[in-house]
Structure formats: structure tokens, C-alpha cells
N, C-alpha and C positions, 0 to 999 in steps of 0.2 A: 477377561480382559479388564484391566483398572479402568476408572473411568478419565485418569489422567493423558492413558494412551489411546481410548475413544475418542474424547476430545480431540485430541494431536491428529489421528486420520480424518476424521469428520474433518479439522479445518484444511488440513493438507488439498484433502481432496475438493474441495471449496477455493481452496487457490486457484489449486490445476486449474479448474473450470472456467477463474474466470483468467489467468494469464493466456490460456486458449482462445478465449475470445478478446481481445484485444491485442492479442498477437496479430491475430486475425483482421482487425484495423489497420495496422501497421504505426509504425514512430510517428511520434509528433505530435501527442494529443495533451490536453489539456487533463491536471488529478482526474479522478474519478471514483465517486463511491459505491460499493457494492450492500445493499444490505442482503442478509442471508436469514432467508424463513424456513419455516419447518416444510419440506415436501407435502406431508399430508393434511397441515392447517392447510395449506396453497391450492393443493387439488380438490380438497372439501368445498373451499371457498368461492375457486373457479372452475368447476368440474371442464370446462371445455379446454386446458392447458394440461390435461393429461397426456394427451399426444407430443407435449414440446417439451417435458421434462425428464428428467428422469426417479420413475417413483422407485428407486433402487437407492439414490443419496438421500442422507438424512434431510439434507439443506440445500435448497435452491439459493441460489444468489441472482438477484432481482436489480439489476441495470439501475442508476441514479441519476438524474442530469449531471453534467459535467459541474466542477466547483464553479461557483464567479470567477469573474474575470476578475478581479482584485484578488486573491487567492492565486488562481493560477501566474500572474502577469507577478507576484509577490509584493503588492502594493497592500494587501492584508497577510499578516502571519497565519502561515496554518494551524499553527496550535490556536492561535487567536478564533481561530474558523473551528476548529474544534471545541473549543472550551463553550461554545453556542449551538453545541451540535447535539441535541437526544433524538431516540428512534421510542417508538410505543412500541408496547409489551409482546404486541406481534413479532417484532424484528427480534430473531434470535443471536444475531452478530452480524459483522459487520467487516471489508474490504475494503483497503483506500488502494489504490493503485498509481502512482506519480513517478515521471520520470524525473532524475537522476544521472548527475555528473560525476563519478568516481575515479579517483587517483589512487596511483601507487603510494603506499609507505610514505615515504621519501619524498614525493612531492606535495604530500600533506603538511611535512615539517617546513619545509621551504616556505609553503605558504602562510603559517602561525606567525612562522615567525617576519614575514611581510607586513603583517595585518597587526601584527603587537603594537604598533604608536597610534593605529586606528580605536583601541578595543575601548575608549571615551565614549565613542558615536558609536554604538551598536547598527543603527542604519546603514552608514558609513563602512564599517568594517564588512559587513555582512555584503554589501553591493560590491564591496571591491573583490569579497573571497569568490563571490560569485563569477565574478566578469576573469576573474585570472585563473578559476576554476575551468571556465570553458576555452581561455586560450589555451590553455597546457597543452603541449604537445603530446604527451601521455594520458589525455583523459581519454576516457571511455563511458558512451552513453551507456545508461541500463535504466531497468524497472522496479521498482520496490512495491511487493505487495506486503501490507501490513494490514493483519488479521486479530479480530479479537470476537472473543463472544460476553454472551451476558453473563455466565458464569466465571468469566473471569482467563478463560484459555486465551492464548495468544501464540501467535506465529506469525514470523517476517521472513520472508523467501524474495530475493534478488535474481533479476534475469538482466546478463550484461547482453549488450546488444551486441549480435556477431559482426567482428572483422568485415570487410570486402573480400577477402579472403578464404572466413569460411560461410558453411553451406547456414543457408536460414529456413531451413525446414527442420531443424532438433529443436527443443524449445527444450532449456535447462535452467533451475531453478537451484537457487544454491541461499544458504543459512551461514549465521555463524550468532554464537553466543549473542552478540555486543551487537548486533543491526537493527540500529535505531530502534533504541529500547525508550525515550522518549516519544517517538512516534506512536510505539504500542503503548504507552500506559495514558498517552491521550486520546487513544479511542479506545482503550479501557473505560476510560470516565466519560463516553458518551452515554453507557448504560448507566440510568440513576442509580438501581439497585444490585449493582456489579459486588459479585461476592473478591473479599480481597484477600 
């Protein structure tokens, strides 16, 4: 197995885990960071957390406080919040977990070009995309998990939040090329020595 497609299920499988658990909270929570340690530095470390893990993943993912309230409330930019964020050499990679207002195609255009006599006041534009973001009558809440390790892998997996309609016991986790690829290259650069 390459070590590029190691990487790829180690973090996969480090999503799963923790989208399972904060499924498991339910909507409405405030970002959340996940750092991800090596299993058996973790059990070496704390032999009595062998029973809660499982020594079968490469990498545990280790709960974080929730971000500040300045962060979450958007009164500090995330990247902002990022660009002050390192882990020590222990942390092998890292999970940010944030929910997310996604539109269709088509209602993204509509909104560009709403916000075009705004784009002066970055503040300004950004508050307004945000507040017509959540009126849209076609948005849909969802979750972004954005995954990086110190070696440089990364992966972003989206979970939209089901309908009323459908069942909320399948948890699906969906990709594409282009999701938020600034996201991951700013917790890329959480790691100092991230291979590039």
C-alpha cells in the first residue's frame, strides 16, 4: 500500500470517528477541534485508556474545548484563529469540525453578485453574505470536517444535515476536489514542520 493511500484511510477513518461523535451531540454546536495522537504513544502514556480506545486505529482523536466565543460568534476570523494555532510534536494531525450553510449553484451566483458594491468593506460584505446565506430558502445546514496531519495529508468530508423528511440514523459523509481547500492549507500550517 503507498504511503499516500495509508494516509488517505488513517485520516478517513479518523473522520468517521469523530463525525460519529458529534453526530451523537446533535446540531448546534459551536467549531471544534480534534487533535489526533498516535494510539500507542496514548496507551503507553496512559495505560488506563486502553479499555476506551481502540488499539486497532493508528490514531486516536482527543476531544478540544470548543473554539472562543469570538471564533464561533465570527467576531475573530477562523483563519485568524488558525494562523495562532500550533500543536507539539506529540499531535500527529488534527480535525476541525464547523458547521455550515450551503446553497445551491445558482444561489451562490445570485448572492456574488448581491454582495459585488459591498466587496470595499470585507466586514460588511462578509455579514451580509452570511445573514442572506441563512435566509435562502434553499440552504441546507451541514458539517465540515477538515482534516490534516503533520505530514502534510489532508482530507475534507461534508455531512449535510437530513431533511425532516429523511431518516437521521445514516451518517454520510461526502468530498469533492474544491471543499474548502483554504480551510485545509490553514491547518496545514498549524504543524511548524509540515512537509510541503
Amino acid at each position: 500500500m503507498s504511503a499516500d493511500l495509508h494516509a488517505e484511510i488513517v485520516l478517513a477513518r479518523s473522520v468517521h470517528e469523530v463525525a460519529e461523535f458529534v453526530d451523537s451531540e446533535g446540531w448546534g454546536r459551536a467549531p471544534q477541534m480534534f487533535a489526533l495522537v498516535r494510539t500507542a504513544d496514548l496507551v503507553a502514556a496512559e495505560p488506563a485508556l486502553i479499555d476506551q480506545v481502540d488499539t486497532a486505529d493508528e490514531l486516536t482523536p482527543i476531544a478540544q474545548d470548543p473554539l472562543p466565543d469570538e471564533v464561533a460568534g465570527g467576531t475573530v476570523a477562523l483563519d485568524e484563529f488558525l494562523a495562532t494555532t500550533s500543536w507539539p510534536p506529540t499531535v500527529a494531525g488534527c480535525i476541525l469540525v464547523q458547521e455550515i450553510v450551503v446553497l445551491p449553484p445558482d444561489a451562490e451566483d445570485a448572492l456574488d453578485e448581491a454582495l459585488t458594491p459591498l466587496l470595499a468593506d470585507a466586514e460588511a460584505a462578509d455579514a451580509a453574505g452570511r445573514a442572506a446565506a441563512e435566509a435562502h430558502p434553499e440552504r441546507r445546514d451541514a458539517r465540515l470536517f477538515a482534516a490534516a496531519l503533520r505530514t502534510g495529508d489532508t482530507l475534507c468530508l461534508m455531512q449535510l444535515r437530513p431533511a425532516d423528511d429523511e431518516p437521521e440514523d445514516q451518517l454520510e459523509l461526502r468530498t469533492h476536489p474544491d471543499l474548502a481547500p483554504n480551510l485545509v492549507e490553514a491547518l496545514r500550517h498549524t504543524f511548524e514542520d509540515f512537509v510541503d
